[in-house]
C-alpha positions in Angstrom: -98.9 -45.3 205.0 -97.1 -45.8 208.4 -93.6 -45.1 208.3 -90.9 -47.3 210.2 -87.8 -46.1 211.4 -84.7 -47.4 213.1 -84.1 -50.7 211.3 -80.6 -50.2 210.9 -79.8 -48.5 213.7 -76.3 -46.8 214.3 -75.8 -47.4 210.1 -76.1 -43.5 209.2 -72.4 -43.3 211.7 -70.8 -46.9 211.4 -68.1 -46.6 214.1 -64.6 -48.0 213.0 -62.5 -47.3 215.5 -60.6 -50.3 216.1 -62.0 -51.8 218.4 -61.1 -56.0 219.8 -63.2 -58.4 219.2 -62.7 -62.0 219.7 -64.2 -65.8 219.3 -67.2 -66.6 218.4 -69.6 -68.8 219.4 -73.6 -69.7 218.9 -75.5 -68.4 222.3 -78.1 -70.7 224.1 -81.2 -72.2 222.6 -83.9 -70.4 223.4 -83.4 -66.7 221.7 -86.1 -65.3 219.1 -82.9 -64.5 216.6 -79.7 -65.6 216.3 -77.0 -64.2 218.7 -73.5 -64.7 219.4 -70.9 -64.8 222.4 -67.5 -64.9 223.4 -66.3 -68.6 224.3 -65.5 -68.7 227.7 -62.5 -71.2 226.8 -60.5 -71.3 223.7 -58.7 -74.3 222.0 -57.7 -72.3 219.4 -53.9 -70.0 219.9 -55.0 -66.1 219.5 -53.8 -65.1 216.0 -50.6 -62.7 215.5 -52.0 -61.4 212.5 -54.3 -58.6 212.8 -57.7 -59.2 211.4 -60.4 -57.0 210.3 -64.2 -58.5 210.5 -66.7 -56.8 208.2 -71.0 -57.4 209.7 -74.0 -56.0 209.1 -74.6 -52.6 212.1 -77.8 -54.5 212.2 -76.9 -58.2 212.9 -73.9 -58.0 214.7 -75.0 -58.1 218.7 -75.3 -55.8 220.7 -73.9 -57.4 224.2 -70.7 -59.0 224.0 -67.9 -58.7 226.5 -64.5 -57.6 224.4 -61.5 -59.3 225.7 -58.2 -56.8 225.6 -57.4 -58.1 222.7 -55.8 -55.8 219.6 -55.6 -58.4 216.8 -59.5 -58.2 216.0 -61.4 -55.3 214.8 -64.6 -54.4 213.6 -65.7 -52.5 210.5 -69.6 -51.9 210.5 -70.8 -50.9 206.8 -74.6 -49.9 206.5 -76.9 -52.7 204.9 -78.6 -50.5 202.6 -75.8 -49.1 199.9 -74.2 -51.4 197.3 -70.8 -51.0 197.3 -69.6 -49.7 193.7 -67.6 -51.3 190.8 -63.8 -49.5 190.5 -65.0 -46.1 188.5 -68.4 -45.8 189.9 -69.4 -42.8 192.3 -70.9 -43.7 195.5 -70.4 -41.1 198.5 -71.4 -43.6 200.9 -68.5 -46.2 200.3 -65.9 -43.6 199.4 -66.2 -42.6 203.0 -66.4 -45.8 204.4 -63.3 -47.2 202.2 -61.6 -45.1 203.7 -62.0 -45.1 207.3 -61.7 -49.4 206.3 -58.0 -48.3 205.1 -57.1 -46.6 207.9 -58.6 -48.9 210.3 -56.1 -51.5 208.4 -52.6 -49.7 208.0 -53.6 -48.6 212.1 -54.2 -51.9 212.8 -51.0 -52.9 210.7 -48.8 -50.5 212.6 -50.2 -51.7 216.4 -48.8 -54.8 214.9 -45.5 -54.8 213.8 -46.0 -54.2 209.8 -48.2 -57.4 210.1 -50.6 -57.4 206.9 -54.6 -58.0 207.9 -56.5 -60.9 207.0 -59.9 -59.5 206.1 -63.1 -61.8 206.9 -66.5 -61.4 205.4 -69.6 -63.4 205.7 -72.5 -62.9 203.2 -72.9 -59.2 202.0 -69.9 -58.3 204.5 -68.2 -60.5 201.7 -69.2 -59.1 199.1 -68.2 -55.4 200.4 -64.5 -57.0 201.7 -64.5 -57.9 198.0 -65.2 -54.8 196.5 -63.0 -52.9 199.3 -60.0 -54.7 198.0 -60.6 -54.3 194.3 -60.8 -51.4 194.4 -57.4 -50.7 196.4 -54.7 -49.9 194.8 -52.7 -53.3 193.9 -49.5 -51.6 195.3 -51.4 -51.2 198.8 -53.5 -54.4 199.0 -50.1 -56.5 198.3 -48.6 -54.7 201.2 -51.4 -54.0 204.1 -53.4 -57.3 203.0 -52.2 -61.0 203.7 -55.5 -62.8 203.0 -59.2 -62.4 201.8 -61.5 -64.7 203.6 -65.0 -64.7 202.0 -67.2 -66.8 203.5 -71.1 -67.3 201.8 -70.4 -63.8 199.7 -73.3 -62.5 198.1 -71.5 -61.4 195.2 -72.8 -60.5 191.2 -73.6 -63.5 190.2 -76.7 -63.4 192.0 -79.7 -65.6 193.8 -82.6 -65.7 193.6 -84.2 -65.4 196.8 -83.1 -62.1 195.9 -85.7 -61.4 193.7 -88.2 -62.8 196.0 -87.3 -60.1 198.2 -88.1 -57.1 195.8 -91.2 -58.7 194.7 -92.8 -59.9 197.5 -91.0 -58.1 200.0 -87.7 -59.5 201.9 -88.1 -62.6 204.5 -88.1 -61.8 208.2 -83.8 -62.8 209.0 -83.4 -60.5 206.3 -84.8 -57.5 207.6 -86.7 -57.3 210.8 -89.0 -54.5 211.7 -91.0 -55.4 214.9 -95.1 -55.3 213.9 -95.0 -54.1 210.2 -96.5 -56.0 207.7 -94.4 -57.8 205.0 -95.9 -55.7 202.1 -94.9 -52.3 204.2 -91.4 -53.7 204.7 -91.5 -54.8 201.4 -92.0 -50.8 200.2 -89.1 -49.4 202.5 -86.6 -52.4 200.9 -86.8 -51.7 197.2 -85.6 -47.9 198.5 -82.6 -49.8 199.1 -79.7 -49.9 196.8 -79.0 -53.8 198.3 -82.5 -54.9 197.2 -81.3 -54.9 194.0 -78.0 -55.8 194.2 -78.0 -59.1 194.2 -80.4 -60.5 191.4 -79.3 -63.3 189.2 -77.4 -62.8 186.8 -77.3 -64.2 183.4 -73.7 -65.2 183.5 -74.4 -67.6 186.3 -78.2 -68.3 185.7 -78.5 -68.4 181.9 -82.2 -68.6 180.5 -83.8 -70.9 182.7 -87.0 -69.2 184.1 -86.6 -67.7 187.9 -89.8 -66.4 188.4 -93.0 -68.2 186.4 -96.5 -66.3 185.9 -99.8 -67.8 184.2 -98.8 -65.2 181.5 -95.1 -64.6 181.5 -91.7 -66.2 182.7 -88.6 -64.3 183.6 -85.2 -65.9 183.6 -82.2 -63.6 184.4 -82.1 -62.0 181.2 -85.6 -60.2 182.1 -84.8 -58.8 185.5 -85.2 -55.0 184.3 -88.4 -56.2 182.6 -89.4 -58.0 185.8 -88.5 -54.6 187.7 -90.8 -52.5 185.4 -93.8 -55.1 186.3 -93.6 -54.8 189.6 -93.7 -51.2 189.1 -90.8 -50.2 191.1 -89.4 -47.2 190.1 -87.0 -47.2 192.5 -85.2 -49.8 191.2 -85.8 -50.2 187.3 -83.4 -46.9 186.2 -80.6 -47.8 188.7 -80.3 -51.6 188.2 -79.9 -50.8 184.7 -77.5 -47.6 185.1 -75.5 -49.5 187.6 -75.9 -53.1 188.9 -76.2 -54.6 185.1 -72.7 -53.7 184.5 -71.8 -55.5 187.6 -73.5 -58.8 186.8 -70.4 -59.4 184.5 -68.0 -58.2 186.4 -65.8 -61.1 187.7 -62.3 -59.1 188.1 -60.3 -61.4 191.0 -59.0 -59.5 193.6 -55.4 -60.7 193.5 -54.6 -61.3 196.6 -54.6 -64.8 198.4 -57.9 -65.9 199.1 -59.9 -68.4 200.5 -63.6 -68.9 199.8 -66.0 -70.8 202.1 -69.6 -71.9 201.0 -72.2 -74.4 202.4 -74.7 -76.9 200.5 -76.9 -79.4 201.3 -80.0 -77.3 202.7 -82.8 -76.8 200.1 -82.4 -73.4 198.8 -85.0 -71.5 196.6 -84.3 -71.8 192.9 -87.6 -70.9 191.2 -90.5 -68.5 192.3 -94.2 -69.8 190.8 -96.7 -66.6 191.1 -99.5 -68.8 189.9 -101.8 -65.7 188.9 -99.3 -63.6 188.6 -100.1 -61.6 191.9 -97.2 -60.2 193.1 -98.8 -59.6 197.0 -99.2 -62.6 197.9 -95.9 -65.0 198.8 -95.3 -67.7 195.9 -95.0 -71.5 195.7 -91.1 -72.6 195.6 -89.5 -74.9 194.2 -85.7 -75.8 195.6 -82.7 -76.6 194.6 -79.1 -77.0 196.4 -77.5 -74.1 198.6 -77.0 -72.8 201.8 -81.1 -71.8 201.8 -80.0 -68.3 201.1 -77.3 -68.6 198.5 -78.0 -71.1 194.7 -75.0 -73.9 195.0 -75.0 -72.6 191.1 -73.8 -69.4 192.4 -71.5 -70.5 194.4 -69.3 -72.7 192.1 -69.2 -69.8 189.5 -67.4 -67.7 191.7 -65.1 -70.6 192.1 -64.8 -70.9 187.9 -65.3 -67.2 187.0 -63.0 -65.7 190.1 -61.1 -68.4 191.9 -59.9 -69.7 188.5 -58.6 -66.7 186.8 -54.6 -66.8 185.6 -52.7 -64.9 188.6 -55.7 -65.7 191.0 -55.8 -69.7 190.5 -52.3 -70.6 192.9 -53.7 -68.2 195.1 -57.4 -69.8 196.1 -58.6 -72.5 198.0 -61.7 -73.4 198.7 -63.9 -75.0 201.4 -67.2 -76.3 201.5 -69.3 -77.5 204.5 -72.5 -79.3 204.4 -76.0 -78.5 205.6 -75.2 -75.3 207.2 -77.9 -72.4 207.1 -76.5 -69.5 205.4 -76.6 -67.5 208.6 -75.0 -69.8 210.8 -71.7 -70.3 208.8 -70.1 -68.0 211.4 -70.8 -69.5 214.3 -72.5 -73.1 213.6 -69.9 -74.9 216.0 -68.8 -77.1 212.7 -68.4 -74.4 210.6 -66.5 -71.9 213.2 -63.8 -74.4 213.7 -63.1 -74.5 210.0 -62.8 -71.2 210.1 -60.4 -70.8 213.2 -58.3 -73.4 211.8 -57.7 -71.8 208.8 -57.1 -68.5 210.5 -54.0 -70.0 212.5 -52.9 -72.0 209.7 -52.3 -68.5 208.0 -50.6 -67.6 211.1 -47.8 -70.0 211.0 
């Protein structure tokens, strides 16, 4: 079939030089797709404390004036590699943890032995996360004064998720401009992220996800699920690689604040009425951000907030019907954000 190209574009050469960023804000009504801008007036003081911003190469935009600023950088990671679990192999993340590390002890030295704080939002969560686990603890303790996950997308899992691989991933997920869903669809579960994220039993138990006329799948039958959709692609490395990440709740040990939103009906079970994968399902909701299960989100708070070392260290915040894309710069949400930021300033 037709072959699409460019839907991450610039991901194959993320550029991490630092380079300023600074506040946020949601642009005009009116725009096809989310965007962002710089506030023309800020009530917030500019941070001392250099921080380091992980997005999506394909989400973040693509015209914003930069103020002179060096306190803010940017750290680009491409959208379709998982970052590994300490002790697993991945060439594309060994490279890019790298240049992350150097991008923070620079940005350390430009300001005066000042520690980061590292902000995440969704998947650029998760990979903050995994970027400080798998630091050593001597170096995160000295180059990293604060995690700040907001919405991660970490292993416990959601399960729009699986809607993605089966049915093929919803439009603010990824965008390619007149393909059809089921071609997209093809091209995602090529990508180690399409599978990254599926439920896992830890969080989800055995209630059913996904429900057929002739079989139900809760998260203990993801592989089996894989193997009915007939994709290859993913079957043989979920189970070589993301299963032993679905129970995988090491904390990160450093302080760290974790923001989620609720209160917007969020998909919690897929109904394939006769069992045909092609066509989009019925839903059935539950509580969330509309990307992200509520369910998930308070396990990370039990399962990784909690743990002994990691508890005095972890606060958490919650805002109310949010989208999950707009916990960055709905107006609401941003200020919680920017006051926490200078609060860890003082």
């Amino acid at each position: 079939g037709r072959r699409h190209h460019g839907v991450l574009r610039g991901a194959d050469a993320p550029c991490l030089r630092p380079c300023p960023r600074g506040f946020l804000e949601p642009a005009r009504r009116g725009h096809s797709r989310p965007q962002l801008r710089l506030r023309s007036r800020v009530r917030f003081q500019v941070p001392t404390t250099p921080g380091i911003l992980l997005w999506s190469t394909e989400v973040y935009p693509r015209k914003i004036r930069v103020p002179r600023r060096r306190t803010h950088f940017g750290a680009p990671y491409d959208f379709r590699y998982a970052p590994p679990l300490p002790g697993q192999r991945s060439r594309v993340y060994s490279r890019y943890f790298r240049l992350v590390t150097r991008l923070i002890e620079d940005a350390t030295k430009k300001n005066q032995g000042r520690a980061a704080i590292i902000l995440g939002h969704s998947y650029g969560a998760l990979v903050a996360l995994e970027f400080v686990r798998n630091s050593p603890s001597p170096w995160r303790h000295k180059f990293i004064k604060h995690l700040f996950m907001v919405a991660p997308t970490w292993s416990g899992g959601y399960v729009r998720a699986i809607r993605g691989i089966v049915s093929g991933p919803p439009v603010d997920m990824v965008y390619v401009p007149s393909a059809s869903r089921l071609s997209v669809r093809s091209m995602w579960r090529t990508f180690e992220t399409a599978i990254v994220n599926l439920p896992s039993p830890e969080v989800f138990g055995r209630r059913p996800l996904l429900v057929t006329r002739s079989k139900n799948y809760s998260a203990y039958d993801i592989a089996d699920l894989l193997v009915a959709i007939s994709s290859a692609n993913g079957d043989k490395p979920f189970r070589e690689r993301e299963l032993a990440k679905m129970g995988y709740f090491k904390a990160p040990m450093v302080p760290m604040t974790h923001m989620y939103g609720m209160g917007v009906p969020t998909e919690e079970q897929l109904v394939y009425r006769e069992g045909d994968f092609d066509i989009p399902p019925e839903m059935v909701y539950g509580d969330g951000d509309g990307t992200i299960n509520l369910k998930n989100m308070l396990a990370f708070e039990e399962k990784v907030g909690k743990q002994p070392g990691q508890r005095e260290l972890f606060k958490s915040i919650r805002v109310t019907k949010v989208p999950h894309s707009e916990l960055v710069i709905h107006q609401r949400a941003l200020k919680k954000i920017m006051c926490e930021i200078v609060e860890l300033n003082r």
